[in-house]
mmCIF file of the protein (N, C-alpha, C, O) and its ligand, coordinates in Angstrom:
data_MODEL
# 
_entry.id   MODEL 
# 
loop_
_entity.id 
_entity.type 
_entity.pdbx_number_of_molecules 
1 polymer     1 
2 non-polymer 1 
# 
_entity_poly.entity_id                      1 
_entity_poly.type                           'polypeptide(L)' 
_entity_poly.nstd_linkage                   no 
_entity_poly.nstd_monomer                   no 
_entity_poly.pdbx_seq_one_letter_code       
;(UNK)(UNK)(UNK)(UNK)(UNK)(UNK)(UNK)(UNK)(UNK)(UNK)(UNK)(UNK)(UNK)(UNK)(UNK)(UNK)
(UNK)(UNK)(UNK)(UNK)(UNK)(UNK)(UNK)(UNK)(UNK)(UNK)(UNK)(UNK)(UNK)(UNK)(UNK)(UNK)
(UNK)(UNK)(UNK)(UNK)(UNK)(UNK)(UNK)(UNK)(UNK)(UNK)(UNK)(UNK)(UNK)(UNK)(UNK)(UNK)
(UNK)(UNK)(UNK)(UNK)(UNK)
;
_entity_poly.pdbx_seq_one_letter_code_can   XXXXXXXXXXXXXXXXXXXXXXXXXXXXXXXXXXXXXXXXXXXXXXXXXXXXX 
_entity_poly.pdbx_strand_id                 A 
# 
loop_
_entity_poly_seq.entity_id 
_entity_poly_seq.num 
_entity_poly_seq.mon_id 
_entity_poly_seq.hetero 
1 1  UNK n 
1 2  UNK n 
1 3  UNK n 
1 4  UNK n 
1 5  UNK n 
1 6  UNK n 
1 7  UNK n 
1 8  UNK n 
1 9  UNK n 
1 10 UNK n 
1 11 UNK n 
1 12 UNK n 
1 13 UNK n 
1 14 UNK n 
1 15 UNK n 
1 16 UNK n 
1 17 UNK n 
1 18 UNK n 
1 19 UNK n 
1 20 UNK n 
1 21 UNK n 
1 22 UNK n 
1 23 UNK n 
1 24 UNK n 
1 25 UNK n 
1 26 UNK n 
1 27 UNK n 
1 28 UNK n 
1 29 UNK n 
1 30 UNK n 
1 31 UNK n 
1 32 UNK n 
1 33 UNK n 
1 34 UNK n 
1 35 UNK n 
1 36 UNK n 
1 37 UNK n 
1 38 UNK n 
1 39 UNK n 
1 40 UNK n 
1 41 UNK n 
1 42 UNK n 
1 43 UNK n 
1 44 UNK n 
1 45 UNK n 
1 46 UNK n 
1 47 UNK n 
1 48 UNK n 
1 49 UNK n 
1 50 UNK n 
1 51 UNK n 
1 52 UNK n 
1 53 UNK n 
# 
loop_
_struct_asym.id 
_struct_asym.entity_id 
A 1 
B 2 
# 
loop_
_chem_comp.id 
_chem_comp.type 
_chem_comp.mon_nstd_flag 
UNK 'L-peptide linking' . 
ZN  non-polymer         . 
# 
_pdbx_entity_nonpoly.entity_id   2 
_pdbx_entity_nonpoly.name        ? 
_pdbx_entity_nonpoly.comp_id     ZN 
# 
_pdbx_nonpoly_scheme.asym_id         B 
_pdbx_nonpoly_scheme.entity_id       2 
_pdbx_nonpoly_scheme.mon_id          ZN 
_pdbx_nonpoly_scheme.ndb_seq_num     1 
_pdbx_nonpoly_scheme.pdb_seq_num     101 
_pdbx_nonpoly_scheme.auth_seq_num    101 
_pdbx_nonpoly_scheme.pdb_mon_id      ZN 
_pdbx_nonpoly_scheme.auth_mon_id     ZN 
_pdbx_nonpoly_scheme.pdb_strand_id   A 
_pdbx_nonpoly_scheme.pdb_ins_code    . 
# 
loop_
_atom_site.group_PDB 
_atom_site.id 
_atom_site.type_symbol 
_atom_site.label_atom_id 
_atom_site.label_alt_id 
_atom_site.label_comp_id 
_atom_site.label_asym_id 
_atom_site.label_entity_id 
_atom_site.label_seq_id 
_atom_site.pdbx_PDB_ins_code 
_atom_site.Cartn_x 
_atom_site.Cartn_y 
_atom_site.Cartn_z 
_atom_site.occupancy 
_atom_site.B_iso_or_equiv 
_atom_site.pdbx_formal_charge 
_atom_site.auth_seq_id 
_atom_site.auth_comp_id 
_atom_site.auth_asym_id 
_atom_site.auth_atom_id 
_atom_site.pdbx_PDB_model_num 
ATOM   1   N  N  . UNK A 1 1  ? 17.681 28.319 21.756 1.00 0.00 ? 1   UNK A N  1 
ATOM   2   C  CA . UNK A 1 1  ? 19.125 28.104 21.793 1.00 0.00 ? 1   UNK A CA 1 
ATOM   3   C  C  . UNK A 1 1  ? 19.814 29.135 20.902 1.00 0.00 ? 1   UNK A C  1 
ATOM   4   O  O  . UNK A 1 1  ? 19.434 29.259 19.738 1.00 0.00 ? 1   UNK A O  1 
ATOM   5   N  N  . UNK A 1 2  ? 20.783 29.861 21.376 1.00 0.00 ? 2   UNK A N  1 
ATOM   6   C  CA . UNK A 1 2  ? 21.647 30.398 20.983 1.00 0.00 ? 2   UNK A CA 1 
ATOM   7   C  C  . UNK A 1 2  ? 22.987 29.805 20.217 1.00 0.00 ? 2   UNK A C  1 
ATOM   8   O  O  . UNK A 1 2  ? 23.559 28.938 20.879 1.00 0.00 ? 2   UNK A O  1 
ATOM   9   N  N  . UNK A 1 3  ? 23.667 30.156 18.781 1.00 0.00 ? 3   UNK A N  1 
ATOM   10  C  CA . UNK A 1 3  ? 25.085 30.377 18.292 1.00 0.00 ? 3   UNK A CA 1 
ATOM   11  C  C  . UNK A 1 3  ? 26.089 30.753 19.143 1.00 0.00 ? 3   UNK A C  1 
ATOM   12  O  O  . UNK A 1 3  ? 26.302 31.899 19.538 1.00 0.00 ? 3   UNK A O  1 
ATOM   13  N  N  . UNK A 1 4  ? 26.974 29.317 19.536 1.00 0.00 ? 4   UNK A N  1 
ATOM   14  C  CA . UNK A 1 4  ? 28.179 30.127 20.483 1.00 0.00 ? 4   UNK A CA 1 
ATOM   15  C  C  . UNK A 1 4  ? 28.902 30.821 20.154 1.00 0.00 ? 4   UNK A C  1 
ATOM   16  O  O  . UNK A 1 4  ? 29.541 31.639 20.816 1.00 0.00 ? 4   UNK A O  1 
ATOM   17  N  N  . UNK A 1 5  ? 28.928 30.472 18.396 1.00 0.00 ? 5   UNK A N  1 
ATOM   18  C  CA . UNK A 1 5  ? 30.111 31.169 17.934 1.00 0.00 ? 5   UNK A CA 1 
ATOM   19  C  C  . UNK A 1 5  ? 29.688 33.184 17.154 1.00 0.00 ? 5   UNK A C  1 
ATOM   20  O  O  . UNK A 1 5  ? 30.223 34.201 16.713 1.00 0.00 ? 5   UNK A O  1 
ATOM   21  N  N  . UNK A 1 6  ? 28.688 32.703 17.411 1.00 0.00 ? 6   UNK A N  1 
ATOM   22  C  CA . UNK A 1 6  ? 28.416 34.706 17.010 1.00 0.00 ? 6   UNK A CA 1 
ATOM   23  C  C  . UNK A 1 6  ? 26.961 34.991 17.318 1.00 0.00 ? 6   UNK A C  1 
ATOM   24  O  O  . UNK A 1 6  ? 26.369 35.874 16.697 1.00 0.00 ? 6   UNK A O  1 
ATOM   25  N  N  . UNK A 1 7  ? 26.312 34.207 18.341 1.00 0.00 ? 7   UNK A N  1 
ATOM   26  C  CA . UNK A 1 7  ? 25.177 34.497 19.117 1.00 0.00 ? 7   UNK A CA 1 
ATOM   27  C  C  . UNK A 1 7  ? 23.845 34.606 17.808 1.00 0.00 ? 7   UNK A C  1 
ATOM   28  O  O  . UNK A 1 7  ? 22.892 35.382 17.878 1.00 0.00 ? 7   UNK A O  1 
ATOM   29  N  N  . UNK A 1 8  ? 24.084 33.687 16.744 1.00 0.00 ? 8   UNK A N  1 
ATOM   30  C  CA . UNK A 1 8  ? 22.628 33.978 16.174 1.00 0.00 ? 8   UNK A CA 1 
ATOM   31  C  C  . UNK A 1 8  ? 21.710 33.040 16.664 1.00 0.00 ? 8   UNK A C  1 
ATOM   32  O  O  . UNK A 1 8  ? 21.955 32.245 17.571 1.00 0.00 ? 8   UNK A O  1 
ATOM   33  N  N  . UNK A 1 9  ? 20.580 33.145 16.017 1.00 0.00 ? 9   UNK A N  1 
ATOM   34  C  CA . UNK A 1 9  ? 19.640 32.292 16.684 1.00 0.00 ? 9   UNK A CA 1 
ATOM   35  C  C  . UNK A 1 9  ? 19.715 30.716 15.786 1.00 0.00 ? 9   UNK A C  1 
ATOM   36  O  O  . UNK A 1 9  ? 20.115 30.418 14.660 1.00 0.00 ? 9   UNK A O  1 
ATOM   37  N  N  . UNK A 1 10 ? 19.296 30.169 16.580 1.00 0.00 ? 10  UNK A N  1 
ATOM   38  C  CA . UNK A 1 10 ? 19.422 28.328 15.830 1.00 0.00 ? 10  UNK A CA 1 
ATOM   39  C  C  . UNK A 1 10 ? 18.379 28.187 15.493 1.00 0.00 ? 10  UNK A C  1 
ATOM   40  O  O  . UNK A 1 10 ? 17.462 28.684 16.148 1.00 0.00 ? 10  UNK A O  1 
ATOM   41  N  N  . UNK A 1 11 ? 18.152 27.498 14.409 1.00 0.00 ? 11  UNK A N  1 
ATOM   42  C  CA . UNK A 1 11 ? 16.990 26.799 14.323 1.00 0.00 ? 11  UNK A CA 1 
ATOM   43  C  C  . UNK A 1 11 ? 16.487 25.276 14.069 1.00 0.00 ? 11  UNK A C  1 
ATOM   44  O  O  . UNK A 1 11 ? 17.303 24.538 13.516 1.00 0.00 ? 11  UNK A O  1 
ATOM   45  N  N  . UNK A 1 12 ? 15.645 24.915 14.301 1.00 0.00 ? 12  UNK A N  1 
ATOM   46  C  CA . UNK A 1 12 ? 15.449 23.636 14.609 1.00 0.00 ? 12  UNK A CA 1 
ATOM   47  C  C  . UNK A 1 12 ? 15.206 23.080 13.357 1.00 0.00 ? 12  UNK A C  1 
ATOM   48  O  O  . UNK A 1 12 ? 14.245 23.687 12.884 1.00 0.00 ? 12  UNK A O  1 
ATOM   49  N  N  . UNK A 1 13 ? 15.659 22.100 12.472 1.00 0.00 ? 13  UNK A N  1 
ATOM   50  C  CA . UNK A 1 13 ? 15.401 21.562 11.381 1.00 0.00 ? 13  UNK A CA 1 
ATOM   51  C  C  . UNK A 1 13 ? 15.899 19.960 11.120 1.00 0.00 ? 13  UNK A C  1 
ATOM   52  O  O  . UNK A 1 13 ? 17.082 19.671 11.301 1.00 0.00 ? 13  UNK A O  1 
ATOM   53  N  N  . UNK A 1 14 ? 14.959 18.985 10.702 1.00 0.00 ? 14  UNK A N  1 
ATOM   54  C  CA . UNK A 1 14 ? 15.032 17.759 10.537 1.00 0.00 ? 14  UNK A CA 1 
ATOM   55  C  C  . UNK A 1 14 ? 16.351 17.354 9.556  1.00 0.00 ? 14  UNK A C  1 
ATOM   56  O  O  . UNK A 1 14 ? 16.369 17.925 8.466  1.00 0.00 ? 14  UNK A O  1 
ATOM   57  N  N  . UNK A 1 15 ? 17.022 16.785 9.736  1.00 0.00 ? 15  UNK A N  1 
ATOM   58  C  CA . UNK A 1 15 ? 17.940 15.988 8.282  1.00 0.00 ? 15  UNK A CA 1 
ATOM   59  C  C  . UNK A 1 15 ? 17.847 14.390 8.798  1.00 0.00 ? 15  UNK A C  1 
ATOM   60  O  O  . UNK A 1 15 ? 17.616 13.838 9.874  1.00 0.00 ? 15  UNK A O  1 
ATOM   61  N  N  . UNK A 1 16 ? 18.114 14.017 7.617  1.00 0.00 ? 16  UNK A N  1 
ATOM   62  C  CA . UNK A 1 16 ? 17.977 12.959 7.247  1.00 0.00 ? 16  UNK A CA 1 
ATOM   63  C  C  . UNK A 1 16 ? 19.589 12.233 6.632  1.00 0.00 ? 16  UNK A C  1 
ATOM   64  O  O  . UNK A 1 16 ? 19.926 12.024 5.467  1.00 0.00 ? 16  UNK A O  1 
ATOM   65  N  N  . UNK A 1 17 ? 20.193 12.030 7.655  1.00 0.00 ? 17  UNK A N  1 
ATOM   66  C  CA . UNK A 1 17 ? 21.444 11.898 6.923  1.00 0.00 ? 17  UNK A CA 1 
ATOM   67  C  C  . UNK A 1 17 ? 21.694 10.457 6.103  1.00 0.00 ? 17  UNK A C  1 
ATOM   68  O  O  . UNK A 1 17 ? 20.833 9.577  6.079  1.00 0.00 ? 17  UNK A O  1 
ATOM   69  N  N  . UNK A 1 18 ? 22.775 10.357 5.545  1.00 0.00 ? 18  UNK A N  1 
ATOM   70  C  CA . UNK A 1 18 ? 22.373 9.452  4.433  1.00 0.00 ? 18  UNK A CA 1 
ATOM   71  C  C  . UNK A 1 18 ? 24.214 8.843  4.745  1.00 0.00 ? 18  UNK A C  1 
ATOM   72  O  O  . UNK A 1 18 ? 25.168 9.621  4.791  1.00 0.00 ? 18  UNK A O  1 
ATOM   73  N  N  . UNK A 1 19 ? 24.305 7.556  4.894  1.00 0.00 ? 19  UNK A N  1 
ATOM   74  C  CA . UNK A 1 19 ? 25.265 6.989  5.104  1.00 0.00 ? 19  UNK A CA 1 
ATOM   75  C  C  . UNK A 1 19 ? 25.573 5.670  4.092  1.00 0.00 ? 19  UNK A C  1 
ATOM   76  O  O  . UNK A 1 19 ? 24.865 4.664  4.053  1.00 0.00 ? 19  UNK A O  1 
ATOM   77  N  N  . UNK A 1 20 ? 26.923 5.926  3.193  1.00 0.00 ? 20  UNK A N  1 
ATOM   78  C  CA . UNK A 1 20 ? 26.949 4.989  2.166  1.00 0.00 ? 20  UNK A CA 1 
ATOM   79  C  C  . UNK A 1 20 ? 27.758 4.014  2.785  1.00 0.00 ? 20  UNK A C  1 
ATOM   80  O  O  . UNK A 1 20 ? 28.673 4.386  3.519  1.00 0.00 ? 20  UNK A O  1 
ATOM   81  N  N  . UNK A 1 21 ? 27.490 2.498  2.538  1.00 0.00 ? 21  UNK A N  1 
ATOM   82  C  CA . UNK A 1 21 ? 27.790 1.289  3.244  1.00 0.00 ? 21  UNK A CA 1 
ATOM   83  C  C  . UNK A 1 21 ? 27.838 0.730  2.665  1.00 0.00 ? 21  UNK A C  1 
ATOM   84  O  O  . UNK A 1 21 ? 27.304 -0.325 3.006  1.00 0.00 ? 21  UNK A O  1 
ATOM   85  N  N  . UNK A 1 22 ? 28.619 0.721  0.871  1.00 0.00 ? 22  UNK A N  1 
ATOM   86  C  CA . UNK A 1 22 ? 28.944 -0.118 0.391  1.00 0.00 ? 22  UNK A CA 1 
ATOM   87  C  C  . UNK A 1 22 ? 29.047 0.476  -1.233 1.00 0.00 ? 22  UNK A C  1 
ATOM   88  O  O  . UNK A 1 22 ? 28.443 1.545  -1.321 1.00 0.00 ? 22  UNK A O  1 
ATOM   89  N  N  . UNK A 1 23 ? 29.595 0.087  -2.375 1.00 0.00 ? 23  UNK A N  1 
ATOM   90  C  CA . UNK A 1 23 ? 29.492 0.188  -3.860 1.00 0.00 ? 23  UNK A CA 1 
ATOM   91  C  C  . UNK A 1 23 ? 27.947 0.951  -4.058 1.00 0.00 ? 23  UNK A C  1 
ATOM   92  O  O  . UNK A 1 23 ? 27.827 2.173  -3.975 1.00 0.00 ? 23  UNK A O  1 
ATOM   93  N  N  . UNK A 1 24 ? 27.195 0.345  -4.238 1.00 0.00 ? 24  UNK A N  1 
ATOM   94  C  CA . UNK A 1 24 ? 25.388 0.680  -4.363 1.00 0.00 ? 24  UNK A CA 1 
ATOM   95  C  C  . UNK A 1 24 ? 24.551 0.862  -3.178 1.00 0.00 ? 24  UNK A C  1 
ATOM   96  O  O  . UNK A 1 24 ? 23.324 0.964  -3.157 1.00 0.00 ? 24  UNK A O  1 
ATOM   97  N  N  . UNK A 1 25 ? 25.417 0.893  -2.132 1.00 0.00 ? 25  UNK A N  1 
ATOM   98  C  CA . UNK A 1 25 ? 24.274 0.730  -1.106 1.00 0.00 ? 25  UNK A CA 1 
ATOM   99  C  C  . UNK A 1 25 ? 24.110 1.940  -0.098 1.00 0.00 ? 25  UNK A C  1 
ATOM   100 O  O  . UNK A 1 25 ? 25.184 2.031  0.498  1.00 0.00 ? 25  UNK A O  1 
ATOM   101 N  N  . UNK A 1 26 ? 23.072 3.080  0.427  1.00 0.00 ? 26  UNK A N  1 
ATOM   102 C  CA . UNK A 1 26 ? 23.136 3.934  1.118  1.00 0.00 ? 26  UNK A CA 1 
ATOM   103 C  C  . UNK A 1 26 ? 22.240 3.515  2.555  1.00 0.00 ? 26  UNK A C  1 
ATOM   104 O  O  . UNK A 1 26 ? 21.292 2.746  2.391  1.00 0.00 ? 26  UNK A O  1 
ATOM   105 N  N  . UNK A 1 27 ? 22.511 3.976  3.843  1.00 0.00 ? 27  UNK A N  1 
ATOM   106 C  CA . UNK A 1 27 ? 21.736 4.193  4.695  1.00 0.00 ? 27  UNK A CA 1 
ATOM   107 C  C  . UNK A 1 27 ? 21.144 4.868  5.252  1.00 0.00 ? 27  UNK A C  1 
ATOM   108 O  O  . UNK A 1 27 ? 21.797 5.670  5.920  1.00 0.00 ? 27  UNK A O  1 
ATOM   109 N  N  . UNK A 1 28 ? 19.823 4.963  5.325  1.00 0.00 ? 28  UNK A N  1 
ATOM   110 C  CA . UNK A 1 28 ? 18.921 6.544  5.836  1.00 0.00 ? 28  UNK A CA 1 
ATOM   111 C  C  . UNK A 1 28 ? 19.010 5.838  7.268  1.00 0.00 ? 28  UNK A C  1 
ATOM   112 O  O  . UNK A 1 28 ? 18.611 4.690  7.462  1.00 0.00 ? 28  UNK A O  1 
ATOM   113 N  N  . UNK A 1 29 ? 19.550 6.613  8.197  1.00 0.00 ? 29  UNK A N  1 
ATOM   114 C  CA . UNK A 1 29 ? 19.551 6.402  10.147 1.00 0.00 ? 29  UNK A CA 1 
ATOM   115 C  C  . UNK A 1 29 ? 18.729 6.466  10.212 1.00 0.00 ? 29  UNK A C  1 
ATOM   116 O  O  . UNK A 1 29 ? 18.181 5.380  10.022 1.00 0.00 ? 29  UNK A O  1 
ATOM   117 N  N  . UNK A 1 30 ? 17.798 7.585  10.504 1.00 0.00 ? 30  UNK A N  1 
ATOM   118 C  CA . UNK A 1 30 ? 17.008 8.250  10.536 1.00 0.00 ? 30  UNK A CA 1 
ATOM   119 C  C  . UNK A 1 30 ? 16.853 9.584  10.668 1.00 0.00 ? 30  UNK A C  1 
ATOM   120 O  O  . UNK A 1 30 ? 17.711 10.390 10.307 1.00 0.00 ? 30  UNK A O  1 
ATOM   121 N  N  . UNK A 1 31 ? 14.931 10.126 11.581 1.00 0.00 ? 31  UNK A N  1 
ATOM   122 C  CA . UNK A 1 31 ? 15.345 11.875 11.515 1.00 0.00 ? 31  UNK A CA 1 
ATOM   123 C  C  . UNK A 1 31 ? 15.850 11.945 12.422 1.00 0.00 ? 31  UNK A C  1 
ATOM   124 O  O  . UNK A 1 31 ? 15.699 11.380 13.505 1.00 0.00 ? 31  UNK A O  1 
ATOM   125 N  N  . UNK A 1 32 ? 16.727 12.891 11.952 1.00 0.00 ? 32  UNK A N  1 
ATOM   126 C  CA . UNK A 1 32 ? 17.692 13.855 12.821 1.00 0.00 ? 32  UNK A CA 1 
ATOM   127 C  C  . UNK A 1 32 ? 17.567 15.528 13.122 1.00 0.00 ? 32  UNK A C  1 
ATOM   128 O  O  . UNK A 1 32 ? 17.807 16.413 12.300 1.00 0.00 ? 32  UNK A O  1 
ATOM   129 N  N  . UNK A 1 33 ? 17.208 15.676 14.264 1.00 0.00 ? 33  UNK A N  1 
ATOM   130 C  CA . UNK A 1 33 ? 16.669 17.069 14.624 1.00 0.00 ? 33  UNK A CA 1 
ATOM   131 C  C  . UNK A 1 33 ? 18.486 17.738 14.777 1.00 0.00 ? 33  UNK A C  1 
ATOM   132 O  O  . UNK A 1 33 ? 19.530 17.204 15.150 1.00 0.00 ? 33  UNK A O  1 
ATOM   133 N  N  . UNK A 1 34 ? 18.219 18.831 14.386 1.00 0.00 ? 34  UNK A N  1 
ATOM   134 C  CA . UNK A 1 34 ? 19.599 19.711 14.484 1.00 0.00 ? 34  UNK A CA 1 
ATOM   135 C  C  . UNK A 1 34 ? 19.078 21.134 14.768 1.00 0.00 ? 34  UNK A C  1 
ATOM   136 O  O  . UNK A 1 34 ? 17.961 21.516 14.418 1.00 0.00 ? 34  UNK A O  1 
ATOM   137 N  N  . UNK A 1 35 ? 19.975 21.883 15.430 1.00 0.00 ? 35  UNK A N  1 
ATOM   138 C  CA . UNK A 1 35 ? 19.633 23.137 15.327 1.00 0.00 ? 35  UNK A CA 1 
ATOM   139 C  C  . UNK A 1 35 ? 21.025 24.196 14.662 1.00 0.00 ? 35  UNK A C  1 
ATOM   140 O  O  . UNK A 1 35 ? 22.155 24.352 15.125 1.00 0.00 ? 35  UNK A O  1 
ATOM   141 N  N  . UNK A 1 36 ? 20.398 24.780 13.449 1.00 0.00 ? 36  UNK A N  1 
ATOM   142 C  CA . UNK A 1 36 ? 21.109 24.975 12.547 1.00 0.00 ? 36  UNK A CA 1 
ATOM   143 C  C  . UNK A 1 36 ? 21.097 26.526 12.501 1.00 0.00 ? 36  UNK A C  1 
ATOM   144 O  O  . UNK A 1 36 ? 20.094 27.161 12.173 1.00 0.00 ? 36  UNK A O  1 
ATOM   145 N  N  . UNK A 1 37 ? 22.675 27.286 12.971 1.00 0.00 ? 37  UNK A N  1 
ATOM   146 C  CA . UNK A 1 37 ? 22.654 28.407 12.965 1.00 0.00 ? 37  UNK A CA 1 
ATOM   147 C  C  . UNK A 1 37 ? 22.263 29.248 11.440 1.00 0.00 ? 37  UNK A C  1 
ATOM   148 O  O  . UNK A 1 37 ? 22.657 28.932 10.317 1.00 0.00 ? 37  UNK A O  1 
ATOM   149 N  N  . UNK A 1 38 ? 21.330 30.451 11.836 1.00 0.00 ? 38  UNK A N  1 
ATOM   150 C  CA . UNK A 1 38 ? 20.927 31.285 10.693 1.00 0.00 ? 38  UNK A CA 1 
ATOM   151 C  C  . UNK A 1 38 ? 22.002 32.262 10.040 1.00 0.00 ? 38  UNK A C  1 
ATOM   152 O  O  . UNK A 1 38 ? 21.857 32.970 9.043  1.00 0.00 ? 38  UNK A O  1 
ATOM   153 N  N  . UNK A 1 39 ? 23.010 32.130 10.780 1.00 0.00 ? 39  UNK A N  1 
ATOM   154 C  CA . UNK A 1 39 ? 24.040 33.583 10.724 1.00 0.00 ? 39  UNK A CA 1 
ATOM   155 C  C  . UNK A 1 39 ? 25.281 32.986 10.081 1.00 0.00 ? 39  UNK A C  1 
ATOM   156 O  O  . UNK A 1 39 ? 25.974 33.725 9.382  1.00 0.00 ? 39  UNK A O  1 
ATOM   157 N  N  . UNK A 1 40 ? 25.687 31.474 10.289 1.00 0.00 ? 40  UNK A N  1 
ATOM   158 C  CA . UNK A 1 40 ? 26.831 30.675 9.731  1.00 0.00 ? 40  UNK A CA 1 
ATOM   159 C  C  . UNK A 1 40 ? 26.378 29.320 9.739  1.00 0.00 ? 40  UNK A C  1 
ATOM   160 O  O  . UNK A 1 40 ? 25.290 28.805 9.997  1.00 0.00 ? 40  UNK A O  1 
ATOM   161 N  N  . UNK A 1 41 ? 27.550 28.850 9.373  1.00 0.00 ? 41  UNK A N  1 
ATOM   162 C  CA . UNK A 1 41 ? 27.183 26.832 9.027  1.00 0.00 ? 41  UNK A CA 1 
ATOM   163 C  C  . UNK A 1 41 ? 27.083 26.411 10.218 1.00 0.00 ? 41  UNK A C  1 
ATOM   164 O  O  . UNK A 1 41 ? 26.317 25.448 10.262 1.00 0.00 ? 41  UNK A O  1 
ATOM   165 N  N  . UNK A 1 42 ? 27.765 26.863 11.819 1.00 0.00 ? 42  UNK A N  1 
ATOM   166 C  CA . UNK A 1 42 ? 27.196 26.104 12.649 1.00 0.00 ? 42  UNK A CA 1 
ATOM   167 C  C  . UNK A 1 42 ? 25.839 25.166 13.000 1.00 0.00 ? 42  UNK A C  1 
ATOM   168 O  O  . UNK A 1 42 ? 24.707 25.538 12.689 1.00 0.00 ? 42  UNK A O  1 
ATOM   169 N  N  . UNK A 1 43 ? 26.086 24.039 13.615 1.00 0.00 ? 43  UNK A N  1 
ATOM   170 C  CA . UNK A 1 43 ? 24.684 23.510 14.627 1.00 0.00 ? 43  UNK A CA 1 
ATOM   171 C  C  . UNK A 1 43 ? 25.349 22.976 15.572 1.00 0.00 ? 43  UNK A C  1 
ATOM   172 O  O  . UNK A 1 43 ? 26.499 23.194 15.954 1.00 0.00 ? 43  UNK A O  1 
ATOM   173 N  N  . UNK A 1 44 ? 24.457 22.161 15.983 1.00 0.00 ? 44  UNK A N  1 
ATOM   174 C  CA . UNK A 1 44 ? 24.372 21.307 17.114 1.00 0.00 ? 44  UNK A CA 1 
ATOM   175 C  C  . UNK A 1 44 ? 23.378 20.449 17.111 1.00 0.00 ? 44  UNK A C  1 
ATOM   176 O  O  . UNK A 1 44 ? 22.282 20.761 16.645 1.00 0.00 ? 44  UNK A O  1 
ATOM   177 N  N  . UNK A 1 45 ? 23.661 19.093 17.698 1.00 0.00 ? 45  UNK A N  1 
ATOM   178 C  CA . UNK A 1 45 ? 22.577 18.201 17.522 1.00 0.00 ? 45  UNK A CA 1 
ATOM   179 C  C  . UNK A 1 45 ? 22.156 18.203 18.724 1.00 0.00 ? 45  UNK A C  1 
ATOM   180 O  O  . UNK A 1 45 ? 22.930 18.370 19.666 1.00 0.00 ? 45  UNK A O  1 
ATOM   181 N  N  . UNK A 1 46 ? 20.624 17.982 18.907 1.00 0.00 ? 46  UNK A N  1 
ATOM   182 C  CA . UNK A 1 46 ? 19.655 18.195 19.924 1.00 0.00 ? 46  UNK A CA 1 
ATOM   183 C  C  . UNK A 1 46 ? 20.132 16.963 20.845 1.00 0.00 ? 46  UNK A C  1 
ATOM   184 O  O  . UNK A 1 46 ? 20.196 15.747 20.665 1.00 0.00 ? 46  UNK A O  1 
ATOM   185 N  N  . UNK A 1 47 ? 20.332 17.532 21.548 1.00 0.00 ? 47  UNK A N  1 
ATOM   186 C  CA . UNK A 1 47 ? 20.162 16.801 22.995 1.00 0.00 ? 47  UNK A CA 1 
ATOM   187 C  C  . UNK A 1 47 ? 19.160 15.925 23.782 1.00 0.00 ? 47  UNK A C  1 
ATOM   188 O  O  . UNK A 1 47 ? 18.406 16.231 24.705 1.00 0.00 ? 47  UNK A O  1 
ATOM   189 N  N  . UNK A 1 48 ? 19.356 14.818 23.190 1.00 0.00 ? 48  UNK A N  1 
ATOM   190 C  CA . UNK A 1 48 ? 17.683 14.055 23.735 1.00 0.00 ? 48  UNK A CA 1 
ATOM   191 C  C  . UNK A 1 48 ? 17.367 14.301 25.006 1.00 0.00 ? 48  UNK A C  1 
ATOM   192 O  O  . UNK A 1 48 ? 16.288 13.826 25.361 1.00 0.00 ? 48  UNK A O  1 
ATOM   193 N  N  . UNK A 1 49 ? 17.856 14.779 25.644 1.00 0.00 ? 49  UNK A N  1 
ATOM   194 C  CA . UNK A 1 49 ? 17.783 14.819 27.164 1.00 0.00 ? 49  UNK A CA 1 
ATOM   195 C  C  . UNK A 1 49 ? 17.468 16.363 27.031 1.00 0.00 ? 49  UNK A C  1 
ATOM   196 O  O  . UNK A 1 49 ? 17.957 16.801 28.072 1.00 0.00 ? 49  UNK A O  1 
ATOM   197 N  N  . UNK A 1 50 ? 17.106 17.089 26.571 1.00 0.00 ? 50  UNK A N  1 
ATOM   198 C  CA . UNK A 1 50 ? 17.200 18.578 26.548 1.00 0.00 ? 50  UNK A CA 1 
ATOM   199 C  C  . UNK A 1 50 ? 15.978 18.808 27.430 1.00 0.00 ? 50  UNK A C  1 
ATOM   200 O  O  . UNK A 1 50 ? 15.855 19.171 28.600 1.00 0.00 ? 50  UNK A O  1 
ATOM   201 N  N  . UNK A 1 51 ? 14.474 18.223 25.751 1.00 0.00 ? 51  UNK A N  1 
ATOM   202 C  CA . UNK A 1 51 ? 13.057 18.255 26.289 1.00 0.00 ? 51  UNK A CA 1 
ATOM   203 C  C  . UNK A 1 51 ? 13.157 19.494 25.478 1.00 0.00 ? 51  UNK A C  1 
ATOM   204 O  O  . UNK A 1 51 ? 14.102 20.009 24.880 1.00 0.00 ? 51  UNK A O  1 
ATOM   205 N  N  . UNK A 1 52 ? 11.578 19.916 25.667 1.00 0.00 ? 52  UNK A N  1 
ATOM   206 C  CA . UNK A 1 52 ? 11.082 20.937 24.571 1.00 0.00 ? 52  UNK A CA 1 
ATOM   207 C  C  . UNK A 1 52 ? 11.284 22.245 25.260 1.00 0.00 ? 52  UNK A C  1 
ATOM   208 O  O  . UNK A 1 52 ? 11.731 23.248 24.703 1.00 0.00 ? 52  UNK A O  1 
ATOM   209 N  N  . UNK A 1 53 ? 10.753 22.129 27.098 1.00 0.00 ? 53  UNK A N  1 
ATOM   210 C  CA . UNK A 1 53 ? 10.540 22.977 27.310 1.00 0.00 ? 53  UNK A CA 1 
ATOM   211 C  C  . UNK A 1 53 ? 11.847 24.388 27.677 1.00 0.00 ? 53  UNK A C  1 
ATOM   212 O  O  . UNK A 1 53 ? 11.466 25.524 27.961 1.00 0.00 ? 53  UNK A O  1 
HETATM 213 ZN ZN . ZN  B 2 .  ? 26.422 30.950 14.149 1.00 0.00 2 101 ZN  A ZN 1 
# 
């Protein structure tokens, strides 16, 4: 996958986002595959429907 916004390459990397739901309390969703441009802050989140190939 390609950067729409300046054609670098993406890369595929796990996060783990973290969602606070209260005074003391955080939530891990879970993993989250993203593909995270090398060239700027862009991503995009993977498309479960994409597939690997
Ligand atoms: Zn980019």
């Amino acid at each position: 996958m390609i950067c729409h916004k300046y054609g670098g390459d993406l890369e595929k990397v796990i996060t783990y986002p973290l969602f606070k739901v209260g005074h003391n309390s955080i939530v891990i969703i879970k993993k989250l595959p993203i593909f995270q441009c090398q060239n700027c802050s862009e991503y995009l989140i993977e498309d479960p429907g994409y597939g690997e190939s």
